[in-house]
VMD Tcl script that draws the C-alpha trace (Angstrom):
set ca {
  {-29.71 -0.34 3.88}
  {-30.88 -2.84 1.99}
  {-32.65 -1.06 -0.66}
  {-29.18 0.27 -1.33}
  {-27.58 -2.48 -1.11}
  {-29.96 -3.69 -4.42}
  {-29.79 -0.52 -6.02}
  {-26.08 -1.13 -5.95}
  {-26.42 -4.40 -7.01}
  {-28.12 -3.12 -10.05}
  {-26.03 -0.68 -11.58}
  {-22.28 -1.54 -10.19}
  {-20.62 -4.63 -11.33}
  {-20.32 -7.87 -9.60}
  {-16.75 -7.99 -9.63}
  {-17.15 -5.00 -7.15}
  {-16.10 -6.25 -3.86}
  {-18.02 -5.25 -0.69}
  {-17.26 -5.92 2.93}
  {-19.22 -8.09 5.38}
  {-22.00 -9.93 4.86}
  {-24.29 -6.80 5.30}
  {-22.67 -4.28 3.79}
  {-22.00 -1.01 5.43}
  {-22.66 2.50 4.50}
  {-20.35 4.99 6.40}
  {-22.27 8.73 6.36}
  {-19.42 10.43 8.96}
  {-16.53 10.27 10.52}
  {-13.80 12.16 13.05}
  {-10.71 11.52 14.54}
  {-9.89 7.79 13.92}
  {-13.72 6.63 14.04}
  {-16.38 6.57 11.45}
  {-20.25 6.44 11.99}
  {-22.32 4.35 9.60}
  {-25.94 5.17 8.50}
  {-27.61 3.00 11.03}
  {-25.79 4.96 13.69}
  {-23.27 2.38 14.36}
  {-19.97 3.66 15.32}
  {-16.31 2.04 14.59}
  {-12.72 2.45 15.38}
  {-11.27 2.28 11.69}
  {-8.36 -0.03 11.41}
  {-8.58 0.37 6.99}
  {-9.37 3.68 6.53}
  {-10.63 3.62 3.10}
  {-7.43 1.24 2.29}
  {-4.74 3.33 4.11}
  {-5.94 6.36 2.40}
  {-7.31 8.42 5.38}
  {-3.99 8.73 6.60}
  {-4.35 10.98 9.50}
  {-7.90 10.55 10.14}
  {-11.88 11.73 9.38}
  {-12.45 15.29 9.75}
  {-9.04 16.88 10.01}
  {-9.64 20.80 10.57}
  {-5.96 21.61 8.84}
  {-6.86 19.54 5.85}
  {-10.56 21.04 6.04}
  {-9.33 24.66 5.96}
  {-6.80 24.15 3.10}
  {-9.39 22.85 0.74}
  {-12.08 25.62 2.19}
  {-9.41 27.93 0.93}
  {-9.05 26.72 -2.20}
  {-12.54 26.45 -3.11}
  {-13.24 30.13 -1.59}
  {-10.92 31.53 -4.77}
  {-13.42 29.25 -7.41}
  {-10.83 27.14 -8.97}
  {-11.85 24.10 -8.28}
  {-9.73 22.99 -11.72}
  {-7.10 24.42 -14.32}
  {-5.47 21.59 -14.98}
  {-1.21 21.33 -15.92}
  {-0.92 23.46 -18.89}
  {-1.51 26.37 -16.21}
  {1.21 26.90 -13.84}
  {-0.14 25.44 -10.20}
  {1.52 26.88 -7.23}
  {0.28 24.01 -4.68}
  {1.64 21.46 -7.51}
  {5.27 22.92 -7.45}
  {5.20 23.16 -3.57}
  {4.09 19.35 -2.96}
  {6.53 18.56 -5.69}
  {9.33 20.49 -3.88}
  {8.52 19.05 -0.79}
  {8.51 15.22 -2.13}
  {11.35 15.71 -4.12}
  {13.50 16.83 -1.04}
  {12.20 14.08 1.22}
  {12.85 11.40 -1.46}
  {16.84 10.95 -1.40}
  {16.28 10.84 -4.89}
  {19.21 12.93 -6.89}
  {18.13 15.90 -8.73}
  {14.05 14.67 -8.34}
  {11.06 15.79 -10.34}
  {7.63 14.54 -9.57}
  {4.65 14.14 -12.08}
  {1.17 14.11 -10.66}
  {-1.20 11.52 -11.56}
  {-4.99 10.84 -9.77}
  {-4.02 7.14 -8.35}
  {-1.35 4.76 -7.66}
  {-2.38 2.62 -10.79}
  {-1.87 5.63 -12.78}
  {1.43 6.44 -11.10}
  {2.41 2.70 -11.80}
  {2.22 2.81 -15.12}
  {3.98 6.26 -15.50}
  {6.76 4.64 -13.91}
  {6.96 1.17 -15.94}
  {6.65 3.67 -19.10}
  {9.43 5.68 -18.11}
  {11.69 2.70 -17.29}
  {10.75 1.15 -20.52}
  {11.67 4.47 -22.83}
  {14.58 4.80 -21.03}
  {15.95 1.25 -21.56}
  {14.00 0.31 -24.83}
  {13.09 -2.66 -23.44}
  {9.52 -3.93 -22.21}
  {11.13 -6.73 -20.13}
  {10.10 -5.89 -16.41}
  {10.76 -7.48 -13.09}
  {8.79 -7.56 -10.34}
  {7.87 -9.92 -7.30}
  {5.55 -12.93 -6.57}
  {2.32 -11.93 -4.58}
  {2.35 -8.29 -6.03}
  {-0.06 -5.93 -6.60}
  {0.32 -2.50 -8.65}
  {-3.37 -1.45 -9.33}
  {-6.05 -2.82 -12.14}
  {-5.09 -1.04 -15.49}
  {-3.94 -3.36 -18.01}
  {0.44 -2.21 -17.27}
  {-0.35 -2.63 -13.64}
  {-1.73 -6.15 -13.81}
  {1.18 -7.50 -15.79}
  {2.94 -6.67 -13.09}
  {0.79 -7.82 -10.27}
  {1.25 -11.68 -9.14}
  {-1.62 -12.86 -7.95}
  {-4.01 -14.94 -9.58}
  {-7.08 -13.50 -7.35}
  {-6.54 -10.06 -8.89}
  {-5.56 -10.73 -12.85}
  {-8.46 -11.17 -15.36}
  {-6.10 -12.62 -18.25}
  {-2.80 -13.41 -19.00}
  {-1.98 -10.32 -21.86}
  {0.11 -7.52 -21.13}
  {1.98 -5.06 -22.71}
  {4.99 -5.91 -21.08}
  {7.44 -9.16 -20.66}
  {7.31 -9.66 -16.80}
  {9.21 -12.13 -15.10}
  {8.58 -12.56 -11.32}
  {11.02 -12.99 -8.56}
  {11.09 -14.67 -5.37}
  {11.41 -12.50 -1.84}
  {8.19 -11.66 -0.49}
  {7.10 -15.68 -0.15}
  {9.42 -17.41 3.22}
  {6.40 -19.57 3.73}
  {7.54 -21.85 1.00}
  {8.91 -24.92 2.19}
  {12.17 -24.20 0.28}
  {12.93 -20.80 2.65}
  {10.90 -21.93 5.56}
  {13.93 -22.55 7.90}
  {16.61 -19.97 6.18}
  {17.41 -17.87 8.51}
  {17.52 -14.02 6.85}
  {21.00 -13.89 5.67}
  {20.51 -17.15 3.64}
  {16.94 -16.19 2.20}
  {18.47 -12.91 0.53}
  {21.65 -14.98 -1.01}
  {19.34 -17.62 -2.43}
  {17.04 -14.76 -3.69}
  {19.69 -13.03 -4.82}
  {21.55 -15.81 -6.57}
  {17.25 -16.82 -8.42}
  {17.86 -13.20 -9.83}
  {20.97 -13.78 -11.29}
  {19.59 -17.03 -12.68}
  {16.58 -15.22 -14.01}
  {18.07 -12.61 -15.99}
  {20.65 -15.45 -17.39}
  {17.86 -17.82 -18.42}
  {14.46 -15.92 -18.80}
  {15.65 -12.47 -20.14}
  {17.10 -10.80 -22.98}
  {19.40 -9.16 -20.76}
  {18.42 -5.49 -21.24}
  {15.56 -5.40 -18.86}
  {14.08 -2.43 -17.83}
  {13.60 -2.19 -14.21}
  {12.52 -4.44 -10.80}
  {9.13 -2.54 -9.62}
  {8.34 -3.83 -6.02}
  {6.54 -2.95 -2.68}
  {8.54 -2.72 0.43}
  {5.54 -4.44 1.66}
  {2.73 -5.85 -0.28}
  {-0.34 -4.39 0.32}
  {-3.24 -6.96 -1.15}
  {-0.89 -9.82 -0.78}
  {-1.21 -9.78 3.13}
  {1.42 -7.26 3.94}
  {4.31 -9.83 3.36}
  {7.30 -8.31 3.01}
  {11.13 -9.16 2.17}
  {13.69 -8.80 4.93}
  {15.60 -5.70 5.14}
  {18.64 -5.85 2.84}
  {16.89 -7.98 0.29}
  {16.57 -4.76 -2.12}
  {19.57 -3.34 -1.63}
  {21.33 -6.94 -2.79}
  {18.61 -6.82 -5.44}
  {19.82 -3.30 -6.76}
  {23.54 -4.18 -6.82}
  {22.88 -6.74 -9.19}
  {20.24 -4.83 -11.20}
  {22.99 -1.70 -11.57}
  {25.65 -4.33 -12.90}
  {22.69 -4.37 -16.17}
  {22.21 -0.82 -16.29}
  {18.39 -2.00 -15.03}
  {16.23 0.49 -13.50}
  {14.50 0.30 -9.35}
  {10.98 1.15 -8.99}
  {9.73 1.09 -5.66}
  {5.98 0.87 -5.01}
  {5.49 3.28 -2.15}
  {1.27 3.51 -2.51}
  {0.98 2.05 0.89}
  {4.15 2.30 2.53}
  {4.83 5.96 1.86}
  {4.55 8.59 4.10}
  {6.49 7.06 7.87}
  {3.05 4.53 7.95}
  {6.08 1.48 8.34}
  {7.75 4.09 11.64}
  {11.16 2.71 10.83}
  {11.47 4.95 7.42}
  {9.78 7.34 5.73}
  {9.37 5.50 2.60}
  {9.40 1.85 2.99}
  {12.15 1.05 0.96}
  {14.71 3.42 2.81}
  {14.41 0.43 5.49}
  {16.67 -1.58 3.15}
  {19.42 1.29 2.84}
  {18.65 1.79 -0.91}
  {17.77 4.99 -2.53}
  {15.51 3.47 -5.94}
  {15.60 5.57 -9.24}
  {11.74 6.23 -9.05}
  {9.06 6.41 -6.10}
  {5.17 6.03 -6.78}
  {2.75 7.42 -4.20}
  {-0.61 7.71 -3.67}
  {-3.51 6.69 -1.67}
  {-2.52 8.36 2.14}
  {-0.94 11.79 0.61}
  {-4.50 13.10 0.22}
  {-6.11 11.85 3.45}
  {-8.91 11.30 1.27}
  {-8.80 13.61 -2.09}
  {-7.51 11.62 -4.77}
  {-3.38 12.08 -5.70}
  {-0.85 10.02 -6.91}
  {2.33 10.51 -8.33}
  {5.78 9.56 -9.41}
  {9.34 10.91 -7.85}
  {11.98 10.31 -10.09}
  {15.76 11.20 -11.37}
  {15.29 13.95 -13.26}
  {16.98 12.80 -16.26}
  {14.41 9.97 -16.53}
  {11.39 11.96 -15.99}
  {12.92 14.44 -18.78}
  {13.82 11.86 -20.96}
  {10.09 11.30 -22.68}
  {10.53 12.77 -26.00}
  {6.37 13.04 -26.93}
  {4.41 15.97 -24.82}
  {2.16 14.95 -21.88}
  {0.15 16.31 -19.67}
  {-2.51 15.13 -16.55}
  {-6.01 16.96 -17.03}
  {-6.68 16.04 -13.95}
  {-3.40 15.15 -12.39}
  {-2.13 17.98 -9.73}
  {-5.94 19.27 -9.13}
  {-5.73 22.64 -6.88}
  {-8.26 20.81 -4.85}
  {-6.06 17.79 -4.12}
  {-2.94 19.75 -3.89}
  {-4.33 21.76 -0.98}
  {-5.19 18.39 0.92}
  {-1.83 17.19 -0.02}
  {0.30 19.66 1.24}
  {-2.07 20.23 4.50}
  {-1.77 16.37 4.86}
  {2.10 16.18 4.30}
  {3.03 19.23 6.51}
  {0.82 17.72 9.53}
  {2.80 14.51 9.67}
  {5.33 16.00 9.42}
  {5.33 18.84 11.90}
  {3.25 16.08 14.60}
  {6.08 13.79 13.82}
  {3.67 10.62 12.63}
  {5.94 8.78 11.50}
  {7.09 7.66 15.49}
  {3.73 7.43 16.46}
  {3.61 4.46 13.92}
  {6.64 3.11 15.32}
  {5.62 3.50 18.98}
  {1.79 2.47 18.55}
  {2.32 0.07 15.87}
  {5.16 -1.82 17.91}
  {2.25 -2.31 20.95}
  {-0.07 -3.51 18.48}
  {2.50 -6.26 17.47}
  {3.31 -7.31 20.00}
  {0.05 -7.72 21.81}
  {-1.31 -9.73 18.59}
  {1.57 -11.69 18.99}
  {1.08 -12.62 22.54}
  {-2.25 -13.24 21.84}
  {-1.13 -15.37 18.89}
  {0.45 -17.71 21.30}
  {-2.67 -19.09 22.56}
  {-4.72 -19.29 19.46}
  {-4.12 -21.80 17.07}
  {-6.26 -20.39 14.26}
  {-3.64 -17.20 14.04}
  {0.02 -18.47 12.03}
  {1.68 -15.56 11.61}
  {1.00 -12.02 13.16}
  {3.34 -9.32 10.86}
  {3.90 -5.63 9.81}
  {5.72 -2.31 10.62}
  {4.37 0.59 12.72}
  {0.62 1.15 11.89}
  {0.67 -1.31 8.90}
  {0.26 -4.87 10.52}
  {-1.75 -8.43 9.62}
  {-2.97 -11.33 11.48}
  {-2.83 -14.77 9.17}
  {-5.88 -17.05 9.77}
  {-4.79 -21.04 8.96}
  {-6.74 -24.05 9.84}
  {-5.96 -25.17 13.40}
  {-6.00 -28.83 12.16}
  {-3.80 -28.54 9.49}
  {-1.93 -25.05 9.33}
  {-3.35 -24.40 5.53}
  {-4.83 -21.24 4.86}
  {-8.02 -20.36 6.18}
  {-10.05 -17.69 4.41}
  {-13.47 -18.49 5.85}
  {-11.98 -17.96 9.17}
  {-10.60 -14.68 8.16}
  {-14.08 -14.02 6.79}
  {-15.50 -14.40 11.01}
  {-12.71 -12.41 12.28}
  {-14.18 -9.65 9.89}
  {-17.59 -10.20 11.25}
  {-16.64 -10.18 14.72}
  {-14.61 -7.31 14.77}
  {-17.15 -5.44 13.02}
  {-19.94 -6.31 15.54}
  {-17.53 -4.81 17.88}
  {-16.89 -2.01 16.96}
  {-13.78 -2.04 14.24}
  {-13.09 -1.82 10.89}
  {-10.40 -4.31 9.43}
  {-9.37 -5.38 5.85}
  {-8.84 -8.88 3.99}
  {-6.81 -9.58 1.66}
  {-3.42 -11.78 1.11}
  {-2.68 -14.63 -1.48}
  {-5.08 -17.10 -0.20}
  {-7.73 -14.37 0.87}
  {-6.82 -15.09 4.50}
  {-5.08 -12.21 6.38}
  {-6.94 -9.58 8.12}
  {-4.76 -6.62 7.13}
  {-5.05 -3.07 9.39}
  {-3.42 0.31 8.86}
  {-4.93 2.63 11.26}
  {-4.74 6.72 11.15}
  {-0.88 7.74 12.13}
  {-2.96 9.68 14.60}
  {-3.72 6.60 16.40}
  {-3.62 7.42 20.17}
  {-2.17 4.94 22.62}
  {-5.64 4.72 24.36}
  {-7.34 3.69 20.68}
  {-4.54 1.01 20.08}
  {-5.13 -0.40 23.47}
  {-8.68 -0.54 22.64}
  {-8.20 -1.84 19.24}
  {-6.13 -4.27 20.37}
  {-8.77 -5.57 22.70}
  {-11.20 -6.08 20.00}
  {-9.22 -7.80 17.94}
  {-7.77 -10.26 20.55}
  {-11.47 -10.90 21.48}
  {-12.55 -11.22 17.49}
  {-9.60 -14.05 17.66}
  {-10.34 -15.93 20.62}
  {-14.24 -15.95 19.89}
  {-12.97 -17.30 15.63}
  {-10.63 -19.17 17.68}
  {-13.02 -21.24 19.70}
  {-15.76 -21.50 16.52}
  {-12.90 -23.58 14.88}
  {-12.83 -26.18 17.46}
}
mol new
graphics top color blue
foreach p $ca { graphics top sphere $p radius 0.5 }
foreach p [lrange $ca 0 end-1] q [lrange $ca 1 end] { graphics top cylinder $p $q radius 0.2 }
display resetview
């Protein structure tokens, strides 16, 4: 391991980030668990970033792509027609609530990011874009315009004028003890006050995550969006809603994240989970918008047979096993178990999330101000027992975890016993 661990160092940037202090490498996996190549064996709580969405190994998925690869095209690309492409378009289009959809293709969510903001900018002429502090939309130069946090932005250029907004951030003093109704009307009202002071007026569209991902799975209340997009429709501006990680009934209470603030947005991007694994990601929008690009376009890799077959496979098992309330019922034991378990540990200050997409905030116990080395030991500890986790948030100290949607009840319970151990053992390091 460590010979590859300097081999890596040698040829891969150092801006690369790698997990744990010794670095794994994972050679197998089934189920919800994954086998490294020292022969330790973990319960994954990341899952390659929320992107094995219904597990390691998945004989439905396995079969579809065996399939596809029996008939040797492993790649036309989209000036062919692609049968798997138009079903997994039909099939997003119908579950999106979006009027008269079409979906484009792309191979990530960055890429489907910046199909979106270039959509909403041709349609509007207008590169003035909204979108929300603590964001992240992927590493291309569009995407980090558009992504607020300092951690993950290399310079200030971009291609577009992006103003952010407030919603995602209650831990300011200034919201801390507004209850949800108020927070949304004082959001709300900033928004009006932004597009009277900062903007031009014609700006092209809000793109935000029902729940950011790298910034620690904060998330507005429900209704926030919905107030957001009344306002936005009064300037003709357009609603993107970032759906890479919340897509797919991960959240339990919706299918896409957003639907959890009863608003229907003009486009969708997807990506990471649809493949369990193969790479995808796309955008679902009105069709007049997607039709409205006057140059031609294609994806050469965008739509790949190969990734289509996973997609569809992957789509039609969570939806015929019904996933999306195994989220809600395992994700709402997971909860609340951290948050019992919060009670007693002073080095946890917030425990948060939806279904199977959940976060455990590490703060000083002294002081209450963010803690990142003491997110960095719950990593190690949960590791040495047995589970995979992620980090991320503004101040690099949440411990963010998305399990499969397969998750059984017995893996949560166990789960949840590693982590509440991982916490108490951080916990009484601090002291």
């Amino acid at each position: 391991m460590s010979d590859l661990l300097a081999r890596h160092r040698a040829v891969m940037p150092d801006w690369l980030a790698l997990n744990y202090d010794r670095p794994i490498e994972i050679v197998s996996g089934k189920g919800s668990r994954v086998t490294d190549s020292e022969g330790n064996t973990y319960l994954d709580f990341f899952v390659g970033i929320l992107t094995n969405m219904i597990g390691y190994d998945v004989e439905e998925v396995r079969q579809a792509v065996e399939r596809q690869l029996a008939t040797g095209i492993v790649h036309t690309s989209t000036v062919y027609l692609l049968r798997g492409q138009v079903e997994l378009a039909e099939k997003i289009a119908r579950l999106s609530g979006i009027d008269n959809a079409k979906v484009f293709f792309t191979n990530s969510g960055t890429e489907a990011n910046e199909t979106a903001l270039l959509l909403a900018t041709y349609a509007r002429r207008s590169d003035q874009v909204l979108a929300m502090r603590q964001s992240y939309h992927g590493r291309s130069f569009g995407a980090i315009g558009v992504t607020s946090n300092r951690s993950w932005k290399n310079n200030s250029y971009s291609p577009l004028n992006v103003h952010f907004l407030h919603g995602a951030d209650r831990h300011l003093p200034q919201f801390a003890r507004l209850s949800d109704h108020d927070y949304i009307k004082v959001c709300t009202e900033d928004l009006r006050h932004v597009l009277a002071t900062a903007t031009g007026g014609d700006v092209a569209a809000l793109i935000a995550e029902p729940i950011q991902g790298v910034g620690g799975f904060t998330m507005a209340p429900d209704g926030l969006f919905a107030a957001y997009k009344d306002v936005l429709d009064e300037y003709g501006a357009l609603f993107i809603s970032d759906e890479v990680q919340t897509g797919w009934g991960r959240t339990g209470q919706s299918f896409f994240g957003i639907q959890s603030h009863g608003v229907t947005p003009d486009m969708m991007t997807f990506a990471k989970g649809l493949g369990n694994g193969f790479a995808v990601g796309g955008v679902v929008a009105r069709g007049d918008l997607m039709d409205s690009l006057h140059a031609v376009g294609l994806s050469t890799f965008g739509g790949n047979p190969i990734s289509m077959a996973a997609a569809n496979a992957t789509l039609d098992y969570v939806l015929d096993h019904d996933l999306q309330a195994n989220a809600a019922r395992t994700g709402s034991f997971l909860i609340a178990g951290l948050k019992e378990a919060a009670r007693r540990l002073p080095v946890v200050g917030d425990v948060r999330g939806k279904g199977l997409m959940f976060a455990v905030e590490l703060v000083d116990p002294a002081t209450g101000e963010p803690a990142p080395a003491l997110a960095a030991t719950v990593m190690e500890e949960t590791r040495k027992r047995g589970l995979l986790a992620g980090k991320g948030g503004l101040y690099g100290n949440v411990i963010r975890m998305a399990p499969p949607l397969t998750l059984t009840e017995a893996e949560a319970k166990e789960g949840l016993g590693i982590l509440t151990d991982s916490l108490e053992a951080t916990n009484e390091a601090a002291k």
